[in-house]
N, C-alpha and C positions, 0 to 999 in steps of 0.2 A: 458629359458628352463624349470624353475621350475614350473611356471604358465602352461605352456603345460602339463607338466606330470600330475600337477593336477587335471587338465579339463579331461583328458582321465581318472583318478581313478574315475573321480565323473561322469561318463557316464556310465562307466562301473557298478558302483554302484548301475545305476537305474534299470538294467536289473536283479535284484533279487527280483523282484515284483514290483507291479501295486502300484504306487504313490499315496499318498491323495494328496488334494488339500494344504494343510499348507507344507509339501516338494515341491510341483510344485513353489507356491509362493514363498519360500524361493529361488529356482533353477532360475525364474525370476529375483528376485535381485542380483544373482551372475551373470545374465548373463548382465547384465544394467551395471555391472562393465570392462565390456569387451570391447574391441576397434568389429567393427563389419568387420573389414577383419581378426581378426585373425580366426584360422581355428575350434578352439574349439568351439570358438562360436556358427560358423556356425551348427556345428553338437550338439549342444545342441540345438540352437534355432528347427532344426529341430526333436530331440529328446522329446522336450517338448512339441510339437503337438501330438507324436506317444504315447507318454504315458499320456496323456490326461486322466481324466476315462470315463467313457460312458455318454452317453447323450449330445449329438453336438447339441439340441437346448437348451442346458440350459446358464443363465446368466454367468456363470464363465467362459464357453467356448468361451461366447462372447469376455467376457472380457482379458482373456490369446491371445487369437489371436490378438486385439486390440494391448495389450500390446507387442508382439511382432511385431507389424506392425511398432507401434511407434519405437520400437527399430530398427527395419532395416532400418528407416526415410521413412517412408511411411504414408500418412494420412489415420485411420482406418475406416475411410469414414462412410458407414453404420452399420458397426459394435459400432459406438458412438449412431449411431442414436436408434442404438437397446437398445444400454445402458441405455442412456438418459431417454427411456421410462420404463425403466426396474424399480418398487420401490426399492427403496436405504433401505429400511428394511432385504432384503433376503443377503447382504453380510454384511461381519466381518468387524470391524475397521481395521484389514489389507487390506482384499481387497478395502475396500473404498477410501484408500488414495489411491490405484491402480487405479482405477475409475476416484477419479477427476482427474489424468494426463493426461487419452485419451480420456476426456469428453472436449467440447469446453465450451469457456466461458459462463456465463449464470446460470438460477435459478437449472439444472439439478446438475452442479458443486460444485454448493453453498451447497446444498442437501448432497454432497458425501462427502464434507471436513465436515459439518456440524455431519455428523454420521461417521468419521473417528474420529474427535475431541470427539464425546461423548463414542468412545469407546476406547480413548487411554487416560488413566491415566497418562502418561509424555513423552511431547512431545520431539523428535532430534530438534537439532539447523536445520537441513536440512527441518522435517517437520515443524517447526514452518514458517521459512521464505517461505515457498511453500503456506503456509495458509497467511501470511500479503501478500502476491504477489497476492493470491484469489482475498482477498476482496481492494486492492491497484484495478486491473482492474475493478475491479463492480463498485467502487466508478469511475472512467473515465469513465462508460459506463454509469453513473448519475443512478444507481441502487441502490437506495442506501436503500430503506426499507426493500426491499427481497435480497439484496445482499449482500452490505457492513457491516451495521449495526447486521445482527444477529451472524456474524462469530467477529468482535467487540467485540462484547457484551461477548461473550462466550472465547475470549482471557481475555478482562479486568478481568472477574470473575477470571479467573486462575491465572494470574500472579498479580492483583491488582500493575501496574507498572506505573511510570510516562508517559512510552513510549503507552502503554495498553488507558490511560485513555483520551491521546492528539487524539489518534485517534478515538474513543467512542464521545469522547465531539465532537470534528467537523463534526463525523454524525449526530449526533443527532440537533447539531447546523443547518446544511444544509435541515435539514427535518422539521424546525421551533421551534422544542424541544429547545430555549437556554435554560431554565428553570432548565428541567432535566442535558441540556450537564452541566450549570453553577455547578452543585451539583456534577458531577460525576468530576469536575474540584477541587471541595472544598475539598473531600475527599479526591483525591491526593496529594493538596498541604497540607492536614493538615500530612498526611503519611510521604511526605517527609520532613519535617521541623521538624515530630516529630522524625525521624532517623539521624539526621543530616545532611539530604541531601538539598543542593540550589534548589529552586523549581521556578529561573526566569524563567522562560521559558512559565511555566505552569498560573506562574502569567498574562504577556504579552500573551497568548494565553486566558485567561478568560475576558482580557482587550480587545481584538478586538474582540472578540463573543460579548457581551455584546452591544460593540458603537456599533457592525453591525447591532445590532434588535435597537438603538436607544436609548438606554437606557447611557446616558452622562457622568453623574454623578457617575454611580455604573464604567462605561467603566473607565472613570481617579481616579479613586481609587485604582481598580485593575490595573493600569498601571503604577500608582503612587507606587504601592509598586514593580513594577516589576525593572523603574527606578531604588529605591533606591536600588535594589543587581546588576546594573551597564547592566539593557537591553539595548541591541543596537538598537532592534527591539521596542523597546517603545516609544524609543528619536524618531526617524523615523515617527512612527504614533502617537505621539502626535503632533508633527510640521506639518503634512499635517493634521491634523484633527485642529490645529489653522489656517494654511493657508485657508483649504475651508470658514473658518468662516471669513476671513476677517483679523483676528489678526495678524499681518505681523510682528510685531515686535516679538511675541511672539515665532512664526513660524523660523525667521529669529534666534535667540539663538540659538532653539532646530537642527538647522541645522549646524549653524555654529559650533554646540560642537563636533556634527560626522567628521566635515570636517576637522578639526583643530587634531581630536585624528584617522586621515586615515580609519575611519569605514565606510565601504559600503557607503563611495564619490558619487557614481554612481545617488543612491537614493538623498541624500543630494545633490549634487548639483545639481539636477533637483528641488527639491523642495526651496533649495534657488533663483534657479534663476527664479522659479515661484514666489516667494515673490516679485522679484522685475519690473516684469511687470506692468505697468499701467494699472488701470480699464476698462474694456470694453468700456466704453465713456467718457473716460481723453483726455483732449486736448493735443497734442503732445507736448510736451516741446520745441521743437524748430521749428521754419517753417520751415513748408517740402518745396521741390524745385517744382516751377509751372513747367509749358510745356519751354521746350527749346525754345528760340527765334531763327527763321531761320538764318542761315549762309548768310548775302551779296553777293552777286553776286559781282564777280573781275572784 
């Protein structure tokens, strides 16, 4: 009953003048809190059209009807499309993160989070994970120089995080950059090691970038120290990168140590029991059985 009474003071509220747009936008986010049968809702959602202020082709008016289209579960169909085209210069870091929600995936999106990010000095737990979810589908959608990589870039700067810097390096990894990713990786492990924090992970992550571009020797170093703080994920790829080589016995250890201490079996016994296949043209250890001899006749 409480949320009712409230809904009807703050309607009633609006009808003592013509709204700026930072009240409408504020009135949005209370209405985004709302379940869309209850009744309040409905009469703000339709109040925040009526007190709109002037000018029905301007970008914000696109944008508030969008945003409520979204909220009624309606796709804002052309109203994104107007967006989309609309430069992402003429709204405020509030409106922007409004923008990329009823904008579809893609460079328009990238654009809106990208000048939501530059104009919000600290970011909600809410907005942060809405911006890794951005660039999480640009990177599936193989987008990864105008999409993934500059919203990356622009987290690592900010939070300088282990978690910031795993994800930076694998773009830049995937775009040929190991180079750069391998350095934006040293810097984080020298960060965390100098705070006290374990930084396997980050190790065992600059060890497969590295083998991935071919590079052997630097790849079991960095994997070699990932090992020594107890990676699961090292042992694993050190024994299939001795199995492709042929090293069977060496491969066979590194497998047998996961399978013995119940780590991710799954992997490890696939990779042990490729240890123990015969060569491509090994001669069968035992003779195989010829053609069946016909059954006599009774």
């Amino acid at each position: 009953m409480i949320p009712w009474i409230a809904g009807c003071l703050l309607l009633l509220s609006w009808s003592q003048g013509t709204a700026d747009w930072e009240e409408l936008w504020s009135r949005v986010e209370q209405l985004k809190s709302l379940s869309r049968e209850d009744p309040v809702a409905t009469s703000m959602a339709r109040e925040l059209l009526e007190r709109v202020p002037d000018g029905k082709e301007d970008a914000r008016h696109w944008l508030l009807e969008a945003e409520l289209e979204r909220w009624a579960g309606r796709d804002p169909g052309i109203l994104s499309e107007r967006l989309a085209e609309t430069p992402v210069a003429v709204f405020s870091g509030r409106e922007a993160w409004l923008l990329a929600e009823v904008l579809p995936p893609g460079l328009a999106r990238v654009r809106a989070v990208m000048r939501a990010l530059d104009q919000t000095p600290s970011l909600s737990q809410e907005a942060l994970l809405f911006t890794w979810n951005v660039s999480v589908e640009e990177a599936r959608e193989l987008r990864f120089a105008d999409g993934a990589l500059p919203i990356h870039e622009r987290l690592h700067q900010r939070y300088r995080a282990a978690w910031s810097a795993g994800d930076l390096s694998r773009t830049l990894a995937l775009l040929g950059r190991i180079e750069d990713g391998d350095a934006v990786l040293a810097e984080a492990i020298a960060l965390e090691e100098a705070a006290g924090r374990p930084a396997t992970d980050l190790w065992s992550q600059r060890g497969i970038q590295v083998f991935g571009a071919g590079d052997e020797r630097r790849g079991r170093d960095y994997l070699g120290h990932a090992l020594g703080q107890g990676s699961k994920d090292a042992v694993l790829v050190l024994g299939r990168e001795d199995l492709t080589r042929g090293r069977l016995e060496a491969a066979r250890k590194g497998f047998r140590a996961s399978i013995l201490s119940g780590d991710d079996t799954g992997w490890a016994l696939r990779g042990w029991g490729g240890s123990l296949l015969p060569g491509a043209h090994a001669r069968a250890s035992r003779p195989t059985l010829g053609p069946r001899a016909p059954t006599p006749p009774k």
